[in-house]
BALOBA-1460 file (C-alpha; in Angstrom, 3 decimals):
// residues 116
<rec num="1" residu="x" x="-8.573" y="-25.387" z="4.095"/>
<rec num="2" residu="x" x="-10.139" y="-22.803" z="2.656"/>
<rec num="3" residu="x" x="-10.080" y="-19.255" z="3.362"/>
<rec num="4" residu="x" x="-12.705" y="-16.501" z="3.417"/>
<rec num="5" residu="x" x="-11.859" y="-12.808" z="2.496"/>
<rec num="6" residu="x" x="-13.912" y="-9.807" z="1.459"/>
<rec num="7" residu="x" x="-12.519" y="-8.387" z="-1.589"/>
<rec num="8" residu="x" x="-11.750" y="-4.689" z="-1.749"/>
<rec num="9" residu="x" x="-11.325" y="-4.475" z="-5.696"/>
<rec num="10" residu="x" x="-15.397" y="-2.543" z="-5.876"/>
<rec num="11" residu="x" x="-17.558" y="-1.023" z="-3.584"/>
<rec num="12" residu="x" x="-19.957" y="-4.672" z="-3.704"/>
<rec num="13" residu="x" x="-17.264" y="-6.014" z="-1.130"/>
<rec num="14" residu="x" x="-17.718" y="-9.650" z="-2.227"/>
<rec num="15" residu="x" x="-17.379" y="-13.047" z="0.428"/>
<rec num="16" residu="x" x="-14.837" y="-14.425" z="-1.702"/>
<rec num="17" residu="x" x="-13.552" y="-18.301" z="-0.767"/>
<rec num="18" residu="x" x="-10.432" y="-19.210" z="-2.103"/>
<rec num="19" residu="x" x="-9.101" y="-23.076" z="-2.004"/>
<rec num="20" residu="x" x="-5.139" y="-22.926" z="-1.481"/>
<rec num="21" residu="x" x="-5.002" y="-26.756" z="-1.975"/>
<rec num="22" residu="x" x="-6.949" y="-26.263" z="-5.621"/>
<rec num="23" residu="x" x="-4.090" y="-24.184" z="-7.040"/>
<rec num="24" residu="x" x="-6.266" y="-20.871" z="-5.009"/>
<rec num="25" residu="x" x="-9.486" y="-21.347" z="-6.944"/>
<rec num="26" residu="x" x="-11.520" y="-18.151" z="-6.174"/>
<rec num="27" residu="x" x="-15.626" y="-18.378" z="-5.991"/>
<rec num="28" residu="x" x="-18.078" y="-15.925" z="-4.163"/>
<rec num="29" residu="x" x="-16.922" y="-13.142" z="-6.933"/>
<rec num="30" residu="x" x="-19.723" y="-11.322" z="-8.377"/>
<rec num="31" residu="x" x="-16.910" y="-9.447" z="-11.149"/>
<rec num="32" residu="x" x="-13.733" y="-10.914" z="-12.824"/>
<rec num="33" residu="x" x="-11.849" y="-8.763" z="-10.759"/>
<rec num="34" residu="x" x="-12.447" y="-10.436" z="-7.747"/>
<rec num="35" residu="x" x="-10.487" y="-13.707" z="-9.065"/>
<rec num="36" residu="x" x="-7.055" y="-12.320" z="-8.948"/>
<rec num="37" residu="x" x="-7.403" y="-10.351" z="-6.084"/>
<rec num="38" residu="x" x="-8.423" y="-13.184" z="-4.200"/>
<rec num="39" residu="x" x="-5.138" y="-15.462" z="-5.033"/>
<rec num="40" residu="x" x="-2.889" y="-12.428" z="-4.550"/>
<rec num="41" residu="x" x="-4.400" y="-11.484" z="-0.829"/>
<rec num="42" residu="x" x="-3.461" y="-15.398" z="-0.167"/>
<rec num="43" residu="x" x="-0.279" y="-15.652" z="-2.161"/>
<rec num="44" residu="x" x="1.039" y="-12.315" z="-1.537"/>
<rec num="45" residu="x" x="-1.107" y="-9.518" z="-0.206"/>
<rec num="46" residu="x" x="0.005" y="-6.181" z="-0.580"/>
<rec num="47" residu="x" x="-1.068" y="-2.043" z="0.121"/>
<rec num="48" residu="x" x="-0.658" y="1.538" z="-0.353"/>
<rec num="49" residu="x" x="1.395" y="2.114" z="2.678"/>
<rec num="50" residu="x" x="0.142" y="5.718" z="4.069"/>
<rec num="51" residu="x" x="1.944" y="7.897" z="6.794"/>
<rec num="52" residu="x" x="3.456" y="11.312" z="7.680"/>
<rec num="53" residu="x" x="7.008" y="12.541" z="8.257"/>
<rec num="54" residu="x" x="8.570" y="15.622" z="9.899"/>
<rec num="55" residu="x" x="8.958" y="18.534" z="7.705"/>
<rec num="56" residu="x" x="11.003" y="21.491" z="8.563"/>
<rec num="57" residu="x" x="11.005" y="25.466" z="7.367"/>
<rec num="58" residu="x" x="6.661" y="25.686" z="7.752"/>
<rec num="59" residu="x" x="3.907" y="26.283" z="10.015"/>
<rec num="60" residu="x" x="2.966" y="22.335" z="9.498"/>
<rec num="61" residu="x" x="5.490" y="20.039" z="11.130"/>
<rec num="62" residu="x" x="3.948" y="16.564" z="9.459"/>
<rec num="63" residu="x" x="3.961" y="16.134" z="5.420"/>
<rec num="64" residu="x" x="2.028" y="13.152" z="4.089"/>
<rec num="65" residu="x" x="3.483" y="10.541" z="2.519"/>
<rec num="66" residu="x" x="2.158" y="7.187" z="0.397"/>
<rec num="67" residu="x" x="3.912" y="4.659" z="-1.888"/>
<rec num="68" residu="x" x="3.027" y="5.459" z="-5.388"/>
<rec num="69" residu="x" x="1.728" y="1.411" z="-5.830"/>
<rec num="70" residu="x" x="1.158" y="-1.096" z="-3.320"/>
<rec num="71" residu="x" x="4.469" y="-2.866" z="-1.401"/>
<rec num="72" residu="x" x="4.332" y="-6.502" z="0.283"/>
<rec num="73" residu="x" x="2.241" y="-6.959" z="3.116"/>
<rec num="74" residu="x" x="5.457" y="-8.192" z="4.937"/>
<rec num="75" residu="x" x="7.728" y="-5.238" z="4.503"/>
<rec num="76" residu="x" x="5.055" y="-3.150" z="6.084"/>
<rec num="77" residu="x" x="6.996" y="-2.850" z="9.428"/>
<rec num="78" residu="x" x="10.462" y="-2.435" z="7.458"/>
<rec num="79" residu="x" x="8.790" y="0.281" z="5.153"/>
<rec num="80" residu="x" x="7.612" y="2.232" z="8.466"/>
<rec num="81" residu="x" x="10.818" y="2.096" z="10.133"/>
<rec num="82" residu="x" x="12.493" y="4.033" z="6.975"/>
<rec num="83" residu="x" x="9.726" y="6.525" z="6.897"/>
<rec num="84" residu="x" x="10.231" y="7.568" z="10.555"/>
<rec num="85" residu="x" x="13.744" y="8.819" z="9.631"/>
<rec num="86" residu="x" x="12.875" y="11.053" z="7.148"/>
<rec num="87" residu="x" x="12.924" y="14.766" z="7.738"/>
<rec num="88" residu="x" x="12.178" y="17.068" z="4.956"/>
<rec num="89" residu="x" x="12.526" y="20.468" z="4.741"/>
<rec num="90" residu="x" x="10.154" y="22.868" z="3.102"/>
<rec num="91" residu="x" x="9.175" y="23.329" z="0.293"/>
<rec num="92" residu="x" x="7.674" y="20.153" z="-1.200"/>
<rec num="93" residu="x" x="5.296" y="19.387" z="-4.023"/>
<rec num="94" residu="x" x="3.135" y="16.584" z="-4.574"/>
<rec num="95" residu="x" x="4.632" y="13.587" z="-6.399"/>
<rec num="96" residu="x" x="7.926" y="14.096" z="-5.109"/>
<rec num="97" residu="x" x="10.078" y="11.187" z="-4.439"/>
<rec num="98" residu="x" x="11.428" y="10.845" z="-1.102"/>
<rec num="99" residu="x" x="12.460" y="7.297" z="-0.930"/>
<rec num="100" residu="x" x="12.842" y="5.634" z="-4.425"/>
<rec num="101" residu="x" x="12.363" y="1.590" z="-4.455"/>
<rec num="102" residu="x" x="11.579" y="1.543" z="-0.842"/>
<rec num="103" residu="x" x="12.803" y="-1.961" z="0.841"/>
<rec num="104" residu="x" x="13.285" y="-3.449" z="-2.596"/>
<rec num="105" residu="x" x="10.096" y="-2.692" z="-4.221"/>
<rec num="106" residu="x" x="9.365" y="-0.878" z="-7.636"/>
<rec num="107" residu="x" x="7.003" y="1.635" z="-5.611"/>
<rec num="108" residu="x" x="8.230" y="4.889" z="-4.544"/>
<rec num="109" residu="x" x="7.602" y="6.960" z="-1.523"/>
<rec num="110" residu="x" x="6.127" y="10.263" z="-2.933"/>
<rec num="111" residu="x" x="4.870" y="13.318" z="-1.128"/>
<rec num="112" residu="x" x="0.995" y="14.038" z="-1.138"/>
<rec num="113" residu="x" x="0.698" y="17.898" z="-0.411"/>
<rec num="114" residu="x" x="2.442" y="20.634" z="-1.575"/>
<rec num="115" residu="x" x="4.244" y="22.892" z="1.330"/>
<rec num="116" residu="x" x="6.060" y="25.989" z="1.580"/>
């Protein structure tokens, strides 16, 4: 059966069709780019996972947060649960790692504001 996804690769946002049974052939692409990102949103999607934690020793009590390159769709849930045990305390910078290889992935968890 195939499947019908808007790619998210360039601002065109592209009705891409890709055929699982015809080893994920991708068509509807107006760009190369759309071809791989079309078999890997079917094979294996994956995303920047964005959030907060608590940060201590500051007028702010939430520091953002953000893998530094996109984790499996699945471990979403498993990622989250991690990130709402952190607690930081001030201060921070940007790019610092808070949780390196987070649930088995080469992506990082990295801090995206400097506090304190």
């Amino acid at each position: 059966m195939i499947e019908e996804i808007i790619c998210i690769v360039c601002p065109r946002g592209c009705h891409l069709k890709v055929d699982p049974e015809n080893d994920y052939e991708v068509t509807g692409n107006a760009c190369p780019r759309g071809i791989p990102y079309g078999k890997a949103e079917l094979k294996n999607p994956t995303r920047v996972l964005t959030s907060t934690v608590i940060i201590a020793g500051d007028d702010l009590t939430r520091c953002p947060v953000k893998t530094d390159q996109a984790i499996p769709k699945a471990k979403m849930h498993e990622a989250m649960q991690l990130i709402n045990q952190v607690k930081l305390n001030s201060p921070v910078k940007v790019g610092d790692v808070i949780i390196e290889n987070i649930v088995g992935s080469d992506a990082n968890l990295v801090v995206c504001r400097d506090i304190g």
